[in-house]
Structures are given as C-alpha cells and as structure tokens.
VOTI-630147 format. One record per residue: residue number from 0; residue in three letters; z, x, y of N, C-alpha, C, O in turn. Coordinates in pm, 1 decimal. Atoms other than C-alpha are relative to their C-alpha. Layout:
% VOTI-630147
<zaza><resi>NUM</resi><resn>ALA</resn><n_up>Z</n_up><n_east>X</n_east><n_north>Y</n_north><ca_up>Z</ca_up><ca_east>X</ca_east><ca_north>Y</ca_north><c_up>Z</c_up><c_east>X</c_east><c_north>Y</c_north><o_up>Z</o_up><o_east>X</o_east><o_north>Y</o_north></zaza>
...
% end
This chain:
% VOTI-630147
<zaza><resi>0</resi><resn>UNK</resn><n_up>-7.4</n_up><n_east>-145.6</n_east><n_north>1.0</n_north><ca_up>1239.9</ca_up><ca_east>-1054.0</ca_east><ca_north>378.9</ca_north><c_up>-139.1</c_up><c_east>59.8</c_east><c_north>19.5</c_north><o_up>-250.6</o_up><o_east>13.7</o_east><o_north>-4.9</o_north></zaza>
<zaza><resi>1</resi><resn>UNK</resn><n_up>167.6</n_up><n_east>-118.6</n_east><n_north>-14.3</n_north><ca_up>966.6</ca_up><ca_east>-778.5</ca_east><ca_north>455.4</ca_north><c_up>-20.5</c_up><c_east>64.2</c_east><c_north>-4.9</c_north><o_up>50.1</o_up><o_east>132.1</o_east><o_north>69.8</o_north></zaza>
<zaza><resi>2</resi><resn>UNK</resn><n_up>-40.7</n_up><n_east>-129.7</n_east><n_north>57.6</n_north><ca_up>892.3</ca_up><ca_east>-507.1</ca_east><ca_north>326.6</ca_north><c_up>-165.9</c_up><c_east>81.7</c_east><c_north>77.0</c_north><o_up>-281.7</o_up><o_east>40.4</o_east><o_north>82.8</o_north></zaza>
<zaza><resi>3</resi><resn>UNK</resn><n_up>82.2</n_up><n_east>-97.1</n_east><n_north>-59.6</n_north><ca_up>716.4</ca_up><ca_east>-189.6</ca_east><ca_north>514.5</ca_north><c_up>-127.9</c_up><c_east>54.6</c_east><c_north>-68.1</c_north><o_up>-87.4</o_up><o_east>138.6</o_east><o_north>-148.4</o_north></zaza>
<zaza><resi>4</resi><resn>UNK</resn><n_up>69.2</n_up><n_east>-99.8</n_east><n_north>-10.9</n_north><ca_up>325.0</ca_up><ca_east>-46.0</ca_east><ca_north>447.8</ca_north><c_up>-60.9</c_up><c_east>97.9</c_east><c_north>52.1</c_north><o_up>-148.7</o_up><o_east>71.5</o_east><o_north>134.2</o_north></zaza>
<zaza><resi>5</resi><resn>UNK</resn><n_up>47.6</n_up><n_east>-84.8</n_east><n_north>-78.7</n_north><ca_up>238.3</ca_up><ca_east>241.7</ca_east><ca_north>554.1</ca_north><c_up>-163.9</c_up><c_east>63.8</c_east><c_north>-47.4</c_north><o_up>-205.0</o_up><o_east>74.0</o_east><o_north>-163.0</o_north></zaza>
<zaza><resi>6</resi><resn>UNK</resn><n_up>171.9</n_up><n_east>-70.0</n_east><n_north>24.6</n_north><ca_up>-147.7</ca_up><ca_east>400.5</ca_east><ca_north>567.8</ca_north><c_up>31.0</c_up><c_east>105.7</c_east><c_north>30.3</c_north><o_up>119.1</o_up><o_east>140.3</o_east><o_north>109.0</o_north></zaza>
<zaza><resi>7</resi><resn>UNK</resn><n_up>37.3</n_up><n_east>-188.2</n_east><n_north>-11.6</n_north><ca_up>-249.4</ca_up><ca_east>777.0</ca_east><ca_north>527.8</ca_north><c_up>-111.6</c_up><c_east>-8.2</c_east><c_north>-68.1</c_north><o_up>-165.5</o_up><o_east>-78.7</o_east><o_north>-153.3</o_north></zaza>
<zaza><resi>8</resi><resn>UNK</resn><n_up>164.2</n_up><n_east>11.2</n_east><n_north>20.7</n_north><ca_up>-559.4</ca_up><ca_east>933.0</ca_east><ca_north>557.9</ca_north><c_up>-100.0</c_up><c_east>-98.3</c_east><c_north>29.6</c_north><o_up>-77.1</o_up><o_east>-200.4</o_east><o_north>94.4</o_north></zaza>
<zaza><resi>9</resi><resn>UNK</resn><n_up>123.2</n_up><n_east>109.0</n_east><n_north>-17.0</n_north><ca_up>-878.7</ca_up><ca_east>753.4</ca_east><ca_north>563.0</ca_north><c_up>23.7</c_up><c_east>-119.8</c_east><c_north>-30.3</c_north><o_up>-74.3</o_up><o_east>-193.5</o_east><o_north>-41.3</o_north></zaza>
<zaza><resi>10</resi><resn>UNK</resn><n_up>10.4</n_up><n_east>133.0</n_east><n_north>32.5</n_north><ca_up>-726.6</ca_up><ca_east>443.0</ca_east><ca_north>476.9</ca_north><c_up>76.0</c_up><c_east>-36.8</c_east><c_north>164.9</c_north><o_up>62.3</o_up><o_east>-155.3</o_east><o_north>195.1</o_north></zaza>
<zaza><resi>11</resi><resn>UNK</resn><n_up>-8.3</n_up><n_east>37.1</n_east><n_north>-114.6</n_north><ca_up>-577.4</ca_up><ca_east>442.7</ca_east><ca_north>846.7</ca_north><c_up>-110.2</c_up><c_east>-47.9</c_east><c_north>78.7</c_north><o_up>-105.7</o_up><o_east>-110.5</o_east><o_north>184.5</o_north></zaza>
<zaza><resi>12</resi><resn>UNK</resn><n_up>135.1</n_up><n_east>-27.0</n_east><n_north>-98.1</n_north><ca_up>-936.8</ca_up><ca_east>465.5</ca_east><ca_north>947.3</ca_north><c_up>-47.9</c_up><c_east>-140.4</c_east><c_north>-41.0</c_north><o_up>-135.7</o_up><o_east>-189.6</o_east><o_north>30.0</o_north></zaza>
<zaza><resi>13</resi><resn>UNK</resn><n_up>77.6</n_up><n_east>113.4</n_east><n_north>115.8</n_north><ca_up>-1028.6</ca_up><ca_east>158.4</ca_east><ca_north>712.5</ca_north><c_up>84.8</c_up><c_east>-132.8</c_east><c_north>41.1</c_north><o_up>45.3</o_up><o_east>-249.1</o_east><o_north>32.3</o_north></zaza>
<zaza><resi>14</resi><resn>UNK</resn><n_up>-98.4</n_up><n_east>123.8</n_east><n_north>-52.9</n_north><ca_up>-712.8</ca_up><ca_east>-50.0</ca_east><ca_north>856.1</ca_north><c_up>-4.7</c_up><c_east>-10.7</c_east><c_north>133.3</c_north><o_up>-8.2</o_up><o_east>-118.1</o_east><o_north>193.3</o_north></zaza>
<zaza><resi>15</resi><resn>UNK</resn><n_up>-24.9</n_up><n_east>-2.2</n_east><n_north>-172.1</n_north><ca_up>-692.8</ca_up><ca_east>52.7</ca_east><ca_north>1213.1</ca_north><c_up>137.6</c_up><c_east>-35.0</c_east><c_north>11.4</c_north><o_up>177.2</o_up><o_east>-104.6</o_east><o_north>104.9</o_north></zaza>
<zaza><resi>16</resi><resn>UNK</resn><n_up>-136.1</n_up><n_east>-14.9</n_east><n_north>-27.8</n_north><ca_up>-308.6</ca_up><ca_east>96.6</ca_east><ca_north>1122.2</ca_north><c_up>44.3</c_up><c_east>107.1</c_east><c_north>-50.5</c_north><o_up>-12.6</o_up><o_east>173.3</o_east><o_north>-137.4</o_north></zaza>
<zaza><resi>17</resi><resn>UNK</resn><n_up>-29.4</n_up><n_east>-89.4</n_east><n_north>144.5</n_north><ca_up>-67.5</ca_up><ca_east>331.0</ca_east><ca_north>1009.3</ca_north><c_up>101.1</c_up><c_east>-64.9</c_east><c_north>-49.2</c_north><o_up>156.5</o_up><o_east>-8.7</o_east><o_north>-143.7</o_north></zaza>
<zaza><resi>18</resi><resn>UNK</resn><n_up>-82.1</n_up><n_east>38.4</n_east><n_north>86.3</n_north><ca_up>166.6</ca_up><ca_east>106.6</ca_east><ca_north>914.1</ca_north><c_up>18.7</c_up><c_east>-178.6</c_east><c_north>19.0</c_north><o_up>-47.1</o_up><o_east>-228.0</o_east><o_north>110.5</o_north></zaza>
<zaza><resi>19</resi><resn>UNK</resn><n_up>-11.5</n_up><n_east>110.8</n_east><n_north>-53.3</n_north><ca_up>276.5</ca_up><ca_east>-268.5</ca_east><ca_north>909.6</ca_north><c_up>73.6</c_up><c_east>-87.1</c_east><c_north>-69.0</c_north><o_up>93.7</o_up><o_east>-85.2</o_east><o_north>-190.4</o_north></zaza>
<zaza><resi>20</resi><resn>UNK</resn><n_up>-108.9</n_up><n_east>119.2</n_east><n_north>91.3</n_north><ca_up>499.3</ca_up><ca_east>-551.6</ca_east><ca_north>827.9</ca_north><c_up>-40.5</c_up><c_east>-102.2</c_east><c_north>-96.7</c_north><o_up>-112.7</o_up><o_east>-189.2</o_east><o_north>-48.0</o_north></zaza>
<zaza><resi>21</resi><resn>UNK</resn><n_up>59.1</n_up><n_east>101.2</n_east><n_north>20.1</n_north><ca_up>427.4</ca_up><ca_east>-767.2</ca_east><ca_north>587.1</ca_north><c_up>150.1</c_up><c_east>-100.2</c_east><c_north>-108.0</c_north><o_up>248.5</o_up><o_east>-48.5</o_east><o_north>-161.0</o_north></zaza>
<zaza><resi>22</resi><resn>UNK</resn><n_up>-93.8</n_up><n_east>94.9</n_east><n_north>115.9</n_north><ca_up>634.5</ca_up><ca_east>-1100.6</ca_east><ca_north>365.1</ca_north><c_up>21.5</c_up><c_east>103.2</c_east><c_north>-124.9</c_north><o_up>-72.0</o_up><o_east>175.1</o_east><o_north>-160.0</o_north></zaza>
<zaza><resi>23</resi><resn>UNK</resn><n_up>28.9</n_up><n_east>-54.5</n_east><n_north>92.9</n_north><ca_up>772.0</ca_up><ca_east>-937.8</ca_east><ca_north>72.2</ca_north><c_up>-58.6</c_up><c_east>-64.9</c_east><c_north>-136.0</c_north><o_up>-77.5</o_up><o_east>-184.0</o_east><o_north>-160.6</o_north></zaza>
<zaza><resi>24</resi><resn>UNK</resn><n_up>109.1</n_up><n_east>76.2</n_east><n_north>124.1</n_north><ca_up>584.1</ca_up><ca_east>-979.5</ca_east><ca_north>-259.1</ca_north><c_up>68.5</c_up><c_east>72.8</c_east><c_north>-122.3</c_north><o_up>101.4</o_up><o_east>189.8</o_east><o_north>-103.0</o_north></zaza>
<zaza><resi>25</resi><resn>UNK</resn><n_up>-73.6</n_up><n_east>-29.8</n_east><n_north>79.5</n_north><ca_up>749.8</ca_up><ca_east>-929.6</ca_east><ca_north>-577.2</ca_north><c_up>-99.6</c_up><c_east>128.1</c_east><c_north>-92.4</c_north><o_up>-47.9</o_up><o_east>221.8</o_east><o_north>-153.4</o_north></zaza>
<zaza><resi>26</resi><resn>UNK</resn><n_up>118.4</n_up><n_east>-96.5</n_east><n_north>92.6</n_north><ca_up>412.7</ca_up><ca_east>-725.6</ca_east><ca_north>-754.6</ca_north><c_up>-83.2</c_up><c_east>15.7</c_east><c_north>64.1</c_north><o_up>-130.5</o_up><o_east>-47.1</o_east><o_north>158.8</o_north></zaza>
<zaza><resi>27</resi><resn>UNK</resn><n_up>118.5</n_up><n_east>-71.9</n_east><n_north>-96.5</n_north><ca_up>174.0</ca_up><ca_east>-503.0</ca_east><ca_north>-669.7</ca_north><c_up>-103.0</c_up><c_east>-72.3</c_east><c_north>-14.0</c_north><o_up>-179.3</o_up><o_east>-63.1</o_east><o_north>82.1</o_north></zaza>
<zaza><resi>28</resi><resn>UNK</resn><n_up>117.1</n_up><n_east>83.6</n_east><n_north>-4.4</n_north><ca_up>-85.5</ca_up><ca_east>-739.7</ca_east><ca_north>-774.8</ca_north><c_up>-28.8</c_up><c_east>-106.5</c_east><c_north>129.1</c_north><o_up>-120.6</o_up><o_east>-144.5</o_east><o_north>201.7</o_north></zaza>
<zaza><resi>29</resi><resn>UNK</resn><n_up>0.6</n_up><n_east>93.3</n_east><n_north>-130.2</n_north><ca_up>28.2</ca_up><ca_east>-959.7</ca_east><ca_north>-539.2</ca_north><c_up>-19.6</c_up><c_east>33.3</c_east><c_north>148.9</c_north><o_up>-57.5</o_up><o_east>-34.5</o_east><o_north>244.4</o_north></zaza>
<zaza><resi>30</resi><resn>UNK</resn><n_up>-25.7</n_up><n_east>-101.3</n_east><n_north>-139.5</n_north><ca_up>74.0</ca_up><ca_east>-695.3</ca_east><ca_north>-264.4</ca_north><c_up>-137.5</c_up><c_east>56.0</c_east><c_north>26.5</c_north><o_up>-172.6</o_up><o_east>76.4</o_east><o_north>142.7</o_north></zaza>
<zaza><resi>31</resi><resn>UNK</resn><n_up>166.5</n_up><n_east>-26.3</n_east><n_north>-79.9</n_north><ca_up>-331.5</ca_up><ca_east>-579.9</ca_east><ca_north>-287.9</ca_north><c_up>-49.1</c_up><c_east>-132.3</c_east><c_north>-26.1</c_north><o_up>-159.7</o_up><o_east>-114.2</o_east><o_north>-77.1</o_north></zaza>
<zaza><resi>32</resi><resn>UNK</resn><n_up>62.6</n_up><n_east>114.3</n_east><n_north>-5.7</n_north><ca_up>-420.5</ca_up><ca_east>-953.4</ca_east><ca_north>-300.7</ca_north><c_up>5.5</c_up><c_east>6.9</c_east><c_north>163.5</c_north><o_up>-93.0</o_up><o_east>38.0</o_east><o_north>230.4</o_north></zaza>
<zaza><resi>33</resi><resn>UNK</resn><n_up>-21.8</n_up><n_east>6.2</n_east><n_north>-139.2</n_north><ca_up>-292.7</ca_up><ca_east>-978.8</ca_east><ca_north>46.1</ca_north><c_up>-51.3</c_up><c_east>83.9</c_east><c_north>73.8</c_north><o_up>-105.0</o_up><o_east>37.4</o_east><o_north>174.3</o_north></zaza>
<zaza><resi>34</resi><resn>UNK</resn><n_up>32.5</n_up><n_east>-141.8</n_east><n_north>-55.9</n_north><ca_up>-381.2</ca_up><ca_east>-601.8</ca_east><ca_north>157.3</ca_north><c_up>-133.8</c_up><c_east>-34.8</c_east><c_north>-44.3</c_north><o_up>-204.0</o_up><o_east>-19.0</o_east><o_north>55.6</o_north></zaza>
<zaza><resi>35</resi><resn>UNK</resn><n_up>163.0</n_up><n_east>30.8</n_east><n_north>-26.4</n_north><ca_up>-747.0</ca_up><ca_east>-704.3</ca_east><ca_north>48.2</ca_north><c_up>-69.6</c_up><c_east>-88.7</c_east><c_north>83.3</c_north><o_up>-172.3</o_up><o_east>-80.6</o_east><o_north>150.8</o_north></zaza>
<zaza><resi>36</resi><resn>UNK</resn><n_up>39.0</n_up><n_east>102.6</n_east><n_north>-102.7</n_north><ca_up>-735.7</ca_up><ca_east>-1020.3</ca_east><ca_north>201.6</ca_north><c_up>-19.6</c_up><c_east>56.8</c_east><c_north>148.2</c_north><o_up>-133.8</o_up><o_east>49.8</o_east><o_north>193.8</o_north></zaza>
<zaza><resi>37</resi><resn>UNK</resn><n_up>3.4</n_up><n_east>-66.9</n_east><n_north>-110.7</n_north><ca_up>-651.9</ca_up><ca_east>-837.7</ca_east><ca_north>544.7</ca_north><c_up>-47.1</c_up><c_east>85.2</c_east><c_north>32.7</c_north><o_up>-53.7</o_up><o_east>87.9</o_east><o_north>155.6</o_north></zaza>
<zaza><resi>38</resi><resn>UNK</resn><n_up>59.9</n_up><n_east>-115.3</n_east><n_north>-1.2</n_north><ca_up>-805.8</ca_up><ca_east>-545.6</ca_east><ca_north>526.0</ca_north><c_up>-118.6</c_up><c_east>22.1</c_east><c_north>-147.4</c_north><o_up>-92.1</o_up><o_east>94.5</o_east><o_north>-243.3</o_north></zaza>
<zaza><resi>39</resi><resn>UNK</resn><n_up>117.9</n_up><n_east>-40.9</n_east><n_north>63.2</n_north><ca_up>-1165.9</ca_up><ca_east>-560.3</ca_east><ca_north>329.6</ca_north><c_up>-25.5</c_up><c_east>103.0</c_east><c_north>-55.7</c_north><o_up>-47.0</o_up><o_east>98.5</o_east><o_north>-176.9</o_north></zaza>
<zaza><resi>40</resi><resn>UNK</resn><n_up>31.8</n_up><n_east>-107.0</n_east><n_north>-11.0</n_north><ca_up>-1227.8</ca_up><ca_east>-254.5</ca_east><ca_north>338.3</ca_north><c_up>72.4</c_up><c_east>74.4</c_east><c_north>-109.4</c_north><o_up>14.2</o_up><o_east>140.0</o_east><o_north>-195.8</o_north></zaza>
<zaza><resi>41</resi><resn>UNK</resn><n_up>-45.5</n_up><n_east>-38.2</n_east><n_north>93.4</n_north><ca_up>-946.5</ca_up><ca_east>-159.9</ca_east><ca_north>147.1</ca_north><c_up>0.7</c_up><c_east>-9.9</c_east><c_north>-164.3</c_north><o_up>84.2</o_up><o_east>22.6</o_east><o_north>-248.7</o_north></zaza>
<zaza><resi>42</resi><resn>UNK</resn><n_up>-26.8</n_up><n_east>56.3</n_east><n_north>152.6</n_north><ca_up>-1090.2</ca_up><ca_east>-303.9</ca_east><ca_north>-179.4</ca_north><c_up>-93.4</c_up><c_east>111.7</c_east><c_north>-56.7</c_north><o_up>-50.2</o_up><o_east>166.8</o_east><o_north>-158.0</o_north></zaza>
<zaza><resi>43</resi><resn>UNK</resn><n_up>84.3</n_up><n_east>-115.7</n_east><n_north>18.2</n_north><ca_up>-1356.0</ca_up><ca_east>-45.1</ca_east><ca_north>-219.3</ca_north><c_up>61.2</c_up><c_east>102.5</c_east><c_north>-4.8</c_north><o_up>9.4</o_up><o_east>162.8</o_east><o_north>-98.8</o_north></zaza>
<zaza><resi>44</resi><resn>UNK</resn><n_up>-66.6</n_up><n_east>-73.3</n_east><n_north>-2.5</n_north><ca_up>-1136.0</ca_up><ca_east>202.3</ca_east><ca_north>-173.6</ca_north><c_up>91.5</c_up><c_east>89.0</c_east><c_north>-84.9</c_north><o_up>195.5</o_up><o_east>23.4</o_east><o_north>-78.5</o_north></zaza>
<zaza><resi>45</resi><resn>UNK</resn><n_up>-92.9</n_up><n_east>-79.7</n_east><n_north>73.6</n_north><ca_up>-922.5</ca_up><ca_east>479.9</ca_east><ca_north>-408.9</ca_north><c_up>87.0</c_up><c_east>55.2</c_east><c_north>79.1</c_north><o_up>52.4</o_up><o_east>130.7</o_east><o_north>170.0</o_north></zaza>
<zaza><resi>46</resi><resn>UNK</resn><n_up>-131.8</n_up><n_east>-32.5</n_east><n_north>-17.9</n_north><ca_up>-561.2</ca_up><ca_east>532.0</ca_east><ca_north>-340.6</ca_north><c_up>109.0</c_up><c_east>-8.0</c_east><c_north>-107.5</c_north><o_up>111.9</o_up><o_east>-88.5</o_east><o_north>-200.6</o_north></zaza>
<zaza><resi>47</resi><resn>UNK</resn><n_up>-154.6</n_up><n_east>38.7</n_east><n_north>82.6</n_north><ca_up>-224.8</ca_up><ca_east>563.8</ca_east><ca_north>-508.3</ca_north><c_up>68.1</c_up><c_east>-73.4</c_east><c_north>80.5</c_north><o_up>65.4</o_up><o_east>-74.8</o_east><o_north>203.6</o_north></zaza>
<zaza><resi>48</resi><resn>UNK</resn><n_up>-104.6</n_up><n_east>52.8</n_east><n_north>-95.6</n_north><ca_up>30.6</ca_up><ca_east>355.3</ca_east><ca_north>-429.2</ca_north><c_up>174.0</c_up><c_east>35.4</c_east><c_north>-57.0</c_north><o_up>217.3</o_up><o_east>8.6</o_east><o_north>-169.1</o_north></zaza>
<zaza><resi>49</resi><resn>UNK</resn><n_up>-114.3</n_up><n_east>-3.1</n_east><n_north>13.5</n_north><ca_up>407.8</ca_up><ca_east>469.9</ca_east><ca_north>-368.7</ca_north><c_up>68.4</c_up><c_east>-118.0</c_east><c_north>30.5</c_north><o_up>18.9</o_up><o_east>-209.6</o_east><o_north>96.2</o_north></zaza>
<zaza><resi>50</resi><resn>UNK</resn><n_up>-67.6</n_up><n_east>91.6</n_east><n_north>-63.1</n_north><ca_up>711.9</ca_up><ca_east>261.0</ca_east><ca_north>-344.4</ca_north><c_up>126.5</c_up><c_east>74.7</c_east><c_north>15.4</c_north><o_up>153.7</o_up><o_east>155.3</o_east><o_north>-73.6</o_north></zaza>
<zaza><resi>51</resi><resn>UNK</resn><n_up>-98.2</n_up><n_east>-56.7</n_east><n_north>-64.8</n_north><ca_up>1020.4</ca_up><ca_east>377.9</ca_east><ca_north>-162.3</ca_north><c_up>-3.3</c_up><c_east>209.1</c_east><c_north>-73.9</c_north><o_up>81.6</o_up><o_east>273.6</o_east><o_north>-135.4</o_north></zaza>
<zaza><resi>52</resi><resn>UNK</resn><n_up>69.4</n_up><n_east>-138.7</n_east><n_north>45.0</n_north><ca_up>893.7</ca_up><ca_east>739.7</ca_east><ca_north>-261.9</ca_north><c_up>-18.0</c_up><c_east>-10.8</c_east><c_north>-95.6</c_north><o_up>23.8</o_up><o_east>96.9</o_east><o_north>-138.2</o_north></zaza>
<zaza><resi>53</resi><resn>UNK</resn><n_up>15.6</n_up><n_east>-73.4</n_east><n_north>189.2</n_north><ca_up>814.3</ca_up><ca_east>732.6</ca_east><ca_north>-655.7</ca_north><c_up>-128.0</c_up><c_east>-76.6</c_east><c_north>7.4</c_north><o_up>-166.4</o_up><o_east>-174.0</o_east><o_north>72.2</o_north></zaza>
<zaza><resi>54</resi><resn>UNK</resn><n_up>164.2</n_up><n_east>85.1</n_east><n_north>17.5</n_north><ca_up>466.1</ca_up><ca_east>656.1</ca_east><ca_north>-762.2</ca_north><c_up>-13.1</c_up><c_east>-119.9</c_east><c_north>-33.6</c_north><o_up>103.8</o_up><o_east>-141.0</o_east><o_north>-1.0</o_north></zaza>
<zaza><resi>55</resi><resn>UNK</resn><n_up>11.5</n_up><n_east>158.0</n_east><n_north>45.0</n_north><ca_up>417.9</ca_up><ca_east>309.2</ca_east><ca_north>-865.3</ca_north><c_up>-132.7</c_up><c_east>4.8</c_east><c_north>-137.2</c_north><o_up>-224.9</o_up><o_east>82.8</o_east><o_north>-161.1</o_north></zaza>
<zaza><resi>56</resi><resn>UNK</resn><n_up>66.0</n_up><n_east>3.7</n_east><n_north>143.4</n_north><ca_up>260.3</ca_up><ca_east>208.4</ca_east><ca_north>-1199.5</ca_north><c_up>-14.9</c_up><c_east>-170.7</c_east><c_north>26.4</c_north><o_up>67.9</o_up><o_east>-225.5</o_east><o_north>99.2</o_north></zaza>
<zaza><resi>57</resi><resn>UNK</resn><n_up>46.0</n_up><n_east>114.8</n_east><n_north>-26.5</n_north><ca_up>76.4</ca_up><ca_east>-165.8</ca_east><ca_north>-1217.6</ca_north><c_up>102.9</c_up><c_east>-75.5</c_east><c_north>-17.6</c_north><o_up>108.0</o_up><o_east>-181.4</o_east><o_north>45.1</o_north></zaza>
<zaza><resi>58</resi><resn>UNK</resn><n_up>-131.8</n_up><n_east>118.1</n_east><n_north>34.2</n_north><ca_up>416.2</ca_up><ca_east>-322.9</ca_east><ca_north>-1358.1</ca_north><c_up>122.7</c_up><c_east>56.2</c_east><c_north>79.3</c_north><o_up>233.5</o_up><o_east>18.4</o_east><o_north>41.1</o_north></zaza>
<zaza><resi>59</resi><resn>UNK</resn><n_up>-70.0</n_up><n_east>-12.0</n_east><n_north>-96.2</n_north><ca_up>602.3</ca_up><ca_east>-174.8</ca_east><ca_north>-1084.1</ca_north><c_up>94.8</c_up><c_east>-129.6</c_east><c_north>105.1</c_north><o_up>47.8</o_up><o_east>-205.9</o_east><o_north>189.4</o_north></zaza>
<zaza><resi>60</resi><resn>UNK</resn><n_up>-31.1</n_up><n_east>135.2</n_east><n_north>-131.9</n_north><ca_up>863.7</ca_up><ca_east>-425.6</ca_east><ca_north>-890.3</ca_north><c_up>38.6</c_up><c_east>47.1</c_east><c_north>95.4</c_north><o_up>113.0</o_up><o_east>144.2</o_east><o_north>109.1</o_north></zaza>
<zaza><resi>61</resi><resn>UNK</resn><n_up>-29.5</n_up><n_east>-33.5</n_east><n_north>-168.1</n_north><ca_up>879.6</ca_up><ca_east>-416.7</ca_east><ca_north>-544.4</ca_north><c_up>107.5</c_up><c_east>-75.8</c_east><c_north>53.2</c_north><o_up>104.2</o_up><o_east>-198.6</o_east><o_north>60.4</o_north></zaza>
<zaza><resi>62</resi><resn>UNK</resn><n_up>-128.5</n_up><n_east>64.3</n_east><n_north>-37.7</n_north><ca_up>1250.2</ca_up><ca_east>-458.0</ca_east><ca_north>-400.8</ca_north><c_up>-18.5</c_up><c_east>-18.4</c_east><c_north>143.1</c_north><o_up>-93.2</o_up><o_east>25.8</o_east><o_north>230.4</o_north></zaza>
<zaza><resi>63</resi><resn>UNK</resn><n_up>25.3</n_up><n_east>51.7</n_east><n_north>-156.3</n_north><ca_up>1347.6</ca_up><ca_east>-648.3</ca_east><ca_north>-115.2</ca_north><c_up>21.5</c_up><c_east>141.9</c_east><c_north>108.8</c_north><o_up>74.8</o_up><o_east>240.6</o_east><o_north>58.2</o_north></zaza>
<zaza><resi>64</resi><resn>UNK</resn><n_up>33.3</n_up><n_east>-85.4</n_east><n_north>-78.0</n_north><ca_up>1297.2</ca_up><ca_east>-414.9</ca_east><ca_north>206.1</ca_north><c_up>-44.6</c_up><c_east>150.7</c_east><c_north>-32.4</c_north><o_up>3.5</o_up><o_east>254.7</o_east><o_north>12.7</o_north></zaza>
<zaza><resi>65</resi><resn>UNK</resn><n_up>97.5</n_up><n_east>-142.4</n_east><n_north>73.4</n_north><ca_up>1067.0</ca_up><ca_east>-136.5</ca_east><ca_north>24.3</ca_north><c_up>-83.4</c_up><c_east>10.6</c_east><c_north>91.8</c_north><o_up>-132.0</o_up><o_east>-71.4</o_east><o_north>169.6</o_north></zaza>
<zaza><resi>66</resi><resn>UNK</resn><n_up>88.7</n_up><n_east>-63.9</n_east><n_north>-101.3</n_north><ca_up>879.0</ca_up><ca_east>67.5</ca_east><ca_north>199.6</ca_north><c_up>-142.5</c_up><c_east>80.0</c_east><c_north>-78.7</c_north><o_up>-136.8</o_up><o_east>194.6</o_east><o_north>-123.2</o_north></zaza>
<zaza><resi>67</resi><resn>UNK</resn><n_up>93.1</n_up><n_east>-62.5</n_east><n_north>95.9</n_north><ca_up>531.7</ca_up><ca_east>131.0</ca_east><ca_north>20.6</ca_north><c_up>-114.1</c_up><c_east>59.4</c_east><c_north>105.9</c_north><o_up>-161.0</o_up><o_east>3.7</o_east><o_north>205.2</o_north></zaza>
<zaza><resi>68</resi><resn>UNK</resn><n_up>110.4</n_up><n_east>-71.2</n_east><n_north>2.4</n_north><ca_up>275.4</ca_up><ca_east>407.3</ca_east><ca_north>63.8</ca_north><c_up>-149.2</c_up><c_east>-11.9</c_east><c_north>-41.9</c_north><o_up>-182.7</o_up><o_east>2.6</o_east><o_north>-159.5</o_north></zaza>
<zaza><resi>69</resi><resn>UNK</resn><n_up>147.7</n_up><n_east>-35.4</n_east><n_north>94.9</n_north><ca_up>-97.6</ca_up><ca_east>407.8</ca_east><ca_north>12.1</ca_north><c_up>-46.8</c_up><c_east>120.9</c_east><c_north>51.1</c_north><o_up>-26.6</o_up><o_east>144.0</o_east><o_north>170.3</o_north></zaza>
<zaza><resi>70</resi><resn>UNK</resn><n_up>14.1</n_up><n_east>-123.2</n_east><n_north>18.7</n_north><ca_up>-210.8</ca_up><ca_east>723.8</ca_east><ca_north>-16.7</ca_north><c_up>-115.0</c_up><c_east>25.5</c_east><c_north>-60.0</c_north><o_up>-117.1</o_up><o_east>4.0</o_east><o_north>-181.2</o_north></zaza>
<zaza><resi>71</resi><resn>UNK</resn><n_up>159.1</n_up><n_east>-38.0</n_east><n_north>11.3</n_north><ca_up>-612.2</ca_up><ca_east>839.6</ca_east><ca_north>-21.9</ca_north><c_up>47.3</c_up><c_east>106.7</c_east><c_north>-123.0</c_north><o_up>155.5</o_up><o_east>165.5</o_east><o_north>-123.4</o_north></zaza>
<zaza><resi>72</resi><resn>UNK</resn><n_up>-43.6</n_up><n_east>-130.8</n_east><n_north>103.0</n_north><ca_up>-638.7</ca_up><ca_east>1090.7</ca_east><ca_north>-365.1</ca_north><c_up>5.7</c_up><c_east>92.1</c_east><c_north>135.8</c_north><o_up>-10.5</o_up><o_east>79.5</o_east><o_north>257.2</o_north></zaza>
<zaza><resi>73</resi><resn>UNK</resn><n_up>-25.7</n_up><n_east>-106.8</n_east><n_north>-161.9</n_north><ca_up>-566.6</ca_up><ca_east>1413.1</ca_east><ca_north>-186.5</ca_north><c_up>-40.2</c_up><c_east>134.9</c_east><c_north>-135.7</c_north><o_up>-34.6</o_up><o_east>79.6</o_east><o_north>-245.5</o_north></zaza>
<zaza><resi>74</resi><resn>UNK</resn><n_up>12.2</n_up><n_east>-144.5</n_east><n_north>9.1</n_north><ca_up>-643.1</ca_up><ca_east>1793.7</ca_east><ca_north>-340.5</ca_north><c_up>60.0</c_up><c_east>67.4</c_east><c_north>28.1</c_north><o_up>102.9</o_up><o_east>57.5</o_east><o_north>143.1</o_north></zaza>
<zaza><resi>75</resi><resn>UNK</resn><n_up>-77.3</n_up><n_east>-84.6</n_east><n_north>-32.0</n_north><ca_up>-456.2</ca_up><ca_east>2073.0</ca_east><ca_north>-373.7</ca_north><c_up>-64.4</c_up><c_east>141.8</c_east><c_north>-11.0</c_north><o_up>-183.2</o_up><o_east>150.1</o_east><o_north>-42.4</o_north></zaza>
<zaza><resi>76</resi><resn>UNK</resn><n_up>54.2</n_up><n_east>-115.7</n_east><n_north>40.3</n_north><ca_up>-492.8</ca_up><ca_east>2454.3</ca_east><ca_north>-397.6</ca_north><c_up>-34.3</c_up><c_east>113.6</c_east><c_north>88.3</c_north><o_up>-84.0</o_up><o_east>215.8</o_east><o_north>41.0</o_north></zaza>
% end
C-alpha cells in the first residue's frame, strides 16, 4: 500500500515536489525518518503535519491509503 504526501509552501521549494508516493508507514516517526532521508532539507525545517485533513499529533496512526499534508507554519490576520 501507499499512502499520498503532499508539500505546501516553502517546503515545495526544499523538495522540488508538491506531492509524492511513498510505501505506507504505520507512524509518523517512521514517515519523517524516510521524508528526512529523501529530502535533507526537510529536517531543519518547521511544519505541521496533517493526515487525511485533521492535524496529526506524534501518536497519530497513519491508515492505509492516507493522504498527509506538510504544511510550513502559516499567519493569519
């Protein structure tokens, strides 16, 4: 199974994607192990991460064909 990330904002700029397939991974730990491995850049980096729209929290599980968000902070107002 594989489950969808998508980039927004400056983290498109940092991947040179906006989105991409990857194996699914049962935890988010596991899911920026990989997303660091591939993308460096992204470890330095501040984002939230959604999963199939709701925010995600570190003990978050990721179901088979989820579609997760990273998402640069953003400002409002």
């Amino acid at each position: 199974m594989t489950i969808e990330v998508q980039f927004f904002g400056q983290l498109i700029d940092k991947t040179g994607k906006s989105s991409i397939q990857i194996e699914h991974t049962a935890s988010l730990t596991q899911l920026k192990e990989t997303l660091f491995s591939d993308f460096p850049l992204l470890k330095d980096s501040k984002f939230i991460i959604a999963i199939d729209n709701k925010m995600a929290t570190e003990h978050s599980a990721i179901p088979e064909d989820a579609k997760i968000a990273l998402m640069p902070p953003f400002s409002g107002g």
